[in-house]
Structure formats: structure tokens, C-alpha cells
Residue frames relative to the residue before (quaternion, step in Angstrom):
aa qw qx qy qz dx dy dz
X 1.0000 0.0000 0.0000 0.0000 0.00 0.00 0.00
X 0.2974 -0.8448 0.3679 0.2502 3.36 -0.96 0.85
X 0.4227 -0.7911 0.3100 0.3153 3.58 -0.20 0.39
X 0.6831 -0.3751 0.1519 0.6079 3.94 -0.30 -0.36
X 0.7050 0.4774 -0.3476 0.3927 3.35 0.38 -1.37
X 0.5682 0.5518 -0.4231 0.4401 4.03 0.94 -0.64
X 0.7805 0.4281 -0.2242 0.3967 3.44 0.59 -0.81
X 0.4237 0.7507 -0.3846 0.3301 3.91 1.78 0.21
X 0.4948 -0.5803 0.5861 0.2737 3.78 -0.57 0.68
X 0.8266 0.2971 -0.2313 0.4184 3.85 0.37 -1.41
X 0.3347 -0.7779 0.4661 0.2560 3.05 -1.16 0.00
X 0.5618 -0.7867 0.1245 0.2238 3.33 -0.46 1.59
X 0.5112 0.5656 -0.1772 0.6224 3.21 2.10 -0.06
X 0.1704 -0.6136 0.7461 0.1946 3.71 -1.57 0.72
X 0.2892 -0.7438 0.5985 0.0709 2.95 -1.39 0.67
X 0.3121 -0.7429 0.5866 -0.0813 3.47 -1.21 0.98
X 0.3229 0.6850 -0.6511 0.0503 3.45 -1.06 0.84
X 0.1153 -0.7995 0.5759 0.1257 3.10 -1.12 0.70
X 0.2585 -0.7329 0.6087 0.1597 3.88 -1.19 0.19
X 0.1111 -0.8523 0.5066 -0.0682 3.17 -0.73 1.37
X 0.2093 -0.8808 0.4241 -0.0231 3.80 -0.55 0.92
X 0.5057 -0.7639 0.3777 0.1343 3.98 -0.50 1.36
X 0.3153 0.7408 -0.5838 -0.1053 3.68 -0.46 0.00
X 0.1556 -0.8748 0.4574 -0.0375 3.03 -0.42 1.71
X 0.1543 -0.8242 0.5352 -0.1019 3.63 0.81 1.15
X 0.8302 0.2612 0.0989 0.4825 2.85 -0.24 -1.88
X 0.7894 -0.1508 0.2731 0.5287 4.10 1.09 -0.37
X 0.4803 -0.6986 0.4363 0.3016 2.97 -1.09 0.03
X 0.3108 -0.6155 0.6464 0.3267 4.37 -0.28 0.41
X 0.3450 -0.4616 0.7797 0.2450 2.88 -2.23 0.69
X 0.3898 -0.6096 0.6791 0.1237 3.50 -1.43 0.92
X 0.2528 0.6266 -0.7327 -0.0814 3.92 -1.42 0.02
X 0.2563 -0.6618 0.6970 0.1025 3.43 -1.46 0.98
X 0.2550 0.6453 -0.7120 -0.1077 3.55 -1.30 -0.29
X 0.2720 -0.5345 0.7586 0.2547 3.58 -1.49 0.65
X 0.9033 0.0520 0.0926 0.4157 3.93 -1.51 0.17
X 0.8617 -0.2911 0.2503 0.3318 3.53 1.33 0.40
X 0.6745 0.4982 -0.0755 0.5396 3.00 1.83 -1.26
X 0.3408 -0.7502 0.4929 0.2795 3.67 -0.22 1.03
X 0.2481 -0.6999 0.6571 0.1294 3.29 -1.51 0.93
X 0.8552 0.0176 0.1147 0.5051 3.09 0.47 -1.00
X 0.0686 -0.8120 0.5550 -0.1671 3.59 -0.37 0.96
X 0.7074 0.5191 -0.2901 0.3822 3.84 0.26 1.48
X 0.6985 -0.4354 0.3491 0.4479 3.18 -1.21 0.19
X 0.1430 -0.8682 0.4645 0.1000 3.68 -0.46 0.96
X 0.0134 0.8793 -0.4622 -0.1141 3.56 0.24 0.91
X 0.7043 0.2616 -0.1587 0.6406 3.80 1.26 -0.65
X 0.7970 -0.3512 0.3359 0.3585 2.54 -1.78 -0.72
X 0.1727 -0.7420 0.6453 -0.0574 3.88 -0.59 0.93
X 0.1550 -0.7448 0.6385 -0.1163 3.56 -0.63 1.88
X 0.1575 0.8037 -0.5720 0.0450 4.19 -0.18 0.49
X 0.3277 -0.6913 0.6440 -0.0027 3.41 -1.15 1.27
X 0.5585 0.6590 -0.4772 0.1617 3.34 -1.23 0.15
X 0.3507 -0.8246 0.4345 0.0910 3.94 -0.65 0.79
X 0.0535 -0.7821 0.5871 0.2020 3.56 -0.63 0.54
X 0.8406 -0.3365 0.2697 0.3278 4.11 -1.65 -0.15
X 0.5281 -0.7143 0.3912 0.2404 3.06 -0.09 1.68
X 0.7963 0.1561 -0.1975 0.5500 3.99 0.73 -0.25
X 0.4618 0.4976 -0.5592 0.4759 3.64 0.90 1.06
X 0.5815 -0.6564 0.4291 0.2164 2.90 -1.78 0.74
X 0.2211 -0.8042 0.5034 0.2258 4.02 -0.24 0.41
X 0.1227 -0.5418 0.8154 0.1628 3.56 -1.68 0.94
X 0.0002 -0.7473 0.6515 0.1310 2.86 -1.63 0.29
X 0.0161 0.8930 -0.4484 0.0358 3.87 -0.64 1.36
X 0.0405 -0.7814 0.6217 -0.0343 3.40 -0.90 1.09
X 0.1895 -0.8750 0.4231 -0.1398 3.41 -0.65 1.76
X 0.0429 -0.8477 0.5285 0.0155 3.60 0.04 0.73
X 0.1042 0.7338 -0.6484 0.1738 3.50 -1.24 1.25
X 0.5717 0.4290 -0.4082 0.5679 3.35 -1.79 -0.03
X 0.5594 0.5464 -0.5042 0.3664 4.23 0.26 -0.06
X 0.5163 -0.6273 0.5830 0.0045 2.84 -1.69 1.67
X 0.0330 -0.8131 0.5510 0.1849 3.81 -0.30 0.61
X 0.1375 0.7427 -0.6553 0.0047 3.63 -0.85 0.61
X 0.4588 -0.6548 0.4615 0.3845 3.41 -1.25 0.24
X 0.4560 0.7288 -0.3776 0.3441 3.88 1.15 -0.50
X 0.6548 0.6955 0.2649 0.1315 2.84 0.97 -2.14
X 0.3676 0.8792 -0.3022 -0.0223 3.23 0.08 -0.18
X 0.0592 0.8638 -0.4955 -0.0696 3.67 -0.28 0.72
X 0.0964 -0.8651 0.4704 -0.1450 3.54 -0.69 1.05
X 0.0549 -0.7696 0.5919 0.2330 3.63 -0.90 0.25
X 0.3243 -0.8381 0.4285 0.0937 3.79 -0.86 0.60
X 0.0148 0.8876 -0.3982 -0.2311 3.31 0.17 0.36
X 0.3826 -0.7870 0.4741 0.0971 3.85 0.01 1.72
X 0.7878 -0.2373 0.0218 0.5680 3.48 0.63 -0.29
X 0.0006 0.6639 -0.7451 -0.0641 3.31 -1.81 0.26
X 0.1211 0.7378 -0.6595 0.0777 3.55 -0.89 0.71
X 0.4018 -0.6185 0.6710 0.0753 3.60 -1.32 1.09
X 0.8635 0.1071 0.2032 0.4489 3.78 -0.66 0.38
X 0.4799 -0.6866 0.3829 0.3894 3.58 1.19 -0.40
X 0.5022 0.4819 -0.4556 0.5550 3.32 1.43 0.97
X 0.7338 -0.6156 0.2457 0.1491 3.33 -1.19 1.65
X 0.4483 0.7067 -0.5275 -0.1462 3.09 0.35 -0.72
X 0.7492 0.2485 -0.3200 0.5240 3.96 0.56 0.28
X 0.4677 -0.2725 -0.7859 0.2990 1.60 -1.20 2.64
X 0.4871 0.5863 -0.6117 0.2115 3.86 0.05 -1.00
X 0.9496 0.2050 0.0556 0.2305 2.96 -0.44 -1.50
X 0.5603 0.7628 -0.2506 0.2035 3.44 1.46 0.41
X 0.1435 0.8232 -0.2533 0.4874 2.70 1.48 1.60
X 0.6083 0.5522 -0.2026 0.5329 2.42 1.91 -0.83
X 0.7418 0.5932 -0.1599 0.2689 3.20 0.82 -0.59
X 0.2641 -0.7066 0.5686 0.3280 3.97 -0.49 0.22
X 0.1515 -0.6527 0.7341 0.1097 3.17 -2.26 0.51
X 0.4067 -0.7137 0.5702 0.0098 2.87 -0.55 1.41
X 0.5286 0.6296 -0.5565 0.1203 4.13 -0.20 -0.08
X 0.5510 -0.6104 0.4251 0.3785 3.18 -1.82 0.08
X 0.3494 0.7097 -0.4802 0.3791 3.42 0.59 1.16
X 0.0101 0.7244 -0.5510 -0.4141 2.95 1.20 -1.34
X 0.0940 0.6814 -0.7027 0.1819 3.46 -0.29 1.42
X 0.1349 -0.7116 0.6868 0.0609 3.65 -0.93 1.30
X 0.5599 0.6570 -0.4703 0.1835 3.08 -1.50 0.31
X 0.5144 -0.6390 0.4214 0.3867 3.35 -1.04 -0.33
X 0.1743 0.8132 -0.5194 0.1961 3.51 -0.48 1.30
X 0.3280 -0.6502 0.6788 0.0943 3.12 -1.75 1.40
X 0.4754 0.5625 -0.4495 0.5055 4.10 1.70 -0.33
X 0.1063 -0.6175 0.7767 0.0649 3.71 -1.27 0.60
X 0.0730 0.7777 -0.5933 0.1948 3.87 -0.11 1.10
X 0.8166 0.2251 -0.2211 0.4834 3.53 1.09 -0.41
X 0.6311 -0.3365 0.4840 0.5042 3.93 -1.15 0.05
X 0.6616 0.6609 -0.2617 0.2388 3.15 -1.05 1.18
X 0.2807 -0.8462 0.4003 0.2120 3.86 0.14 0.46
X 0.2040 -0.7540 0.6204 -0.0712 3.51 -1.07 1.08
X 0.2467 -0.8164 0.4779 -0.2104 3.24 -0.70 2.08
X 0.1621 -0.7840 0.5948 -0.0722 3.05 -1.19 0.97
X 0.1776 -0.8796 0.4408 -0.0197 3.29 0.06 1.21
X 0.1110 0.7327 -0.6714 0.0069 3.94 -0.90 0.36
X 0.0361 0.8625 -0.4846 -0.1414 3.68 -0.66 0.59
X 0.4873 0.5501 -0.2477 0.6314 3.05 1.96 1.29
X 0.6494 -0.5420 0.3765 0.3778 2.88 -1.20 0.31
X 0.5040 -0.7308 0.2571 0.3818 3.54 -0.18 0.20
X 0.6073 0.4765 -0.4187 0.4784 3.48 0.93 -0.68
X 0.2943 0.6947 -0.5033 0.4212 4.32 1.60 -0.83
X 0.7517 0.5472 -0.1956 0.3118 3.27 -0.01 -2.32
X 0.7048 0.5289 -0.2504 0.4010 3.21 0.04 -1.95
X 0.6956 0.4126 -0.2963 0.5081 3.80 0.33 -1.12
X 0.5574 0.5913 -0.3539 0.4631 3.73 0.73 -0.52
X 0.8429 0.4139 -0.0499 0.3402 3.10 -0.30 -1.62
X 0.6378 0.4391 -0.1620 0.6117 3.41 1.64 -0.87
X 0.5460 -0.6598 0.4130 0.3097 3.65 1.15 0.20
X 0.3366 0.6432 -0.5646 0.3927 4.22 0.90 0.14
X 0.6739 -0.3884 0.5223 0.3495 3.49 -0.09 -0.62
X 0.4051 -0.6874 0.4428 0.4090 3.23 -1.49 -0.95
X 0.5218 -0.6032 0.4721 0.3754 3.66 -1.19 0.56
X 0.4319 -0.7222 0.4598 0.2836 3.50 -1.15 0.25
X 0.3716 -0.7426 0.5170 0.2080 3.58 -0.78 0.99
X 0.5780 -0.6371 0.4205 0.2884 3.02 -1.64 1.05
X 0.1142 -0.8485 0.4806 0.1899 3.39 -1.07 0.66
X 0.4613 -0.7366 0.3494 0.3501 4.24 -0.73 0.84
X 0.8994 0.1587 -0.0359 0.4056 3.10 0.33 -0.16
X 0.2969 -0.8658 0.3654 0.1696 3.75 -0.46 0.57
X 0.5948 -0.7155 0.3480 0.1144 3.01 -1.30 1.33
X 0.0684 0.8059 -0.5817 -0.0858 3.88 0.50 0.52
């Protein structure tokens, strides 16, 4: 017998994939991802590196991609890129990466999807995501569930 959650059109998870890209001029960068803490990826990054995977549809999401172990030269160049990142099938690399912080030991400010310096580049949600998405995109807000009722 099936129970409620078997019988749900949605699916109780957002999904996430991002695609990540190498310029190895000068060497090769170590790469570290985590989504929420959890390591995705954890290596030397010579190509292109494509990762799938989904976290709790009412949890909040960090997302981090870190670059080290980089040779500086002026000739040269070694770099990770991040080409795309989308939550749910909503952009947020390029659209929306504005949102984000770069951390490097340059102190490079700005908005960037170029990892060119040492250094780790974040993506922050302290909401659920679909919460966010309506926010941030101007819609308004969604209403939150509530326990218990008010007579």
C-alpha cells in the first residue's frame, strides 16, 4: 500500500548541478566543492568536471568551490571557471552571480564565475530555496507553513 508521500506529484528534493572548467597554463588547481558541508568533489581539476546531486527541498543550501595549490605567473594562466550552476533549473551561474562572495588572497571583489586567484567562492541561501527564488526574483513572498491553529 502506498502511503502519502508515494502518491506526491513533487519531488521532495531541489536539485543542483553544476559544471566546472580547468585552465591549466601555469599547472593544474586542486578543486574542493561542498554543497551543505558535504564534499563533492575533492581534486586536482584538469578538465571539465559536470556534478549532479540534490539536497532537502526545505533546507537551506551553501554552496563552495575552492581553488588552491595555484602557480602565479604572468605568461600563464591557471584558473577554475564555473560555466554553469543551476538549482532546480534556475540559473544562478551567470544570471545571478552577484549573489555570491569571492573570497581570494588577492582581495579580488566583485562578482565572479572566473576563479583566477587562491581562494574559495560561495553561494549562500539561508532559506529554503524556492522561499529565496520568489524573493530575489521580485514575485513576492510564498506563504509559510503554519502548526497549529489559531481559533
Amino acid at each position: 500500500m502506498k502511503n502519502f508521500l508515494d502518491l506526491l506529484d513533487i519531488d521532495p528534493g531541489v536539485n543542483i548541478s553544476i559544471r566546472l572548467r580547468a585552465l591549466c597554463g601555469n599547472g593544474v588547481p586542486r578543486c574542493r566543492m561542498t554543497v551543505n558541508d558535504r564534499v563533492i568533489y575533492d581534486d586536482f581539476l584538469s578538465s571539465e568536471c559536470i556534478k549532479q546531486f540534490s539536497v532537502s527541498l526545505m533546507s537551506s543550501i551553501q554552496i563552495k568551490v575552492e581553488m588552491s595549490d595555484k602557480i602565479y605567473s604572468e605568461e600563464k594562466e591557471t584558473a577554475i571557471v564555473i560555466d554553469q550552476l543551476a538549482i532546480d533549473g534556475f540559473a544562478i551561474v551567470p544570471d545571478w552571480t552577484h549573489l555570491a562572495r569571492y573570497e581570494n588572497d588577492h582581495d579580488a571583489n566583485g562578482p565572479a564565475s572566473y576563479l583566477g586567484y587562491n581562494g574559495c567562492w560561495t553561494l549562500e541561501i539561508n532559506e529554503p530555496f524556492h522561499r529565496w527564488r520568489h524573493r530575489v526574483t521580485g514575485q513576492g513572498w510564498l506563504l509559510e507553513p503554519t502548526t497549529g491553529f489559531r481559533g
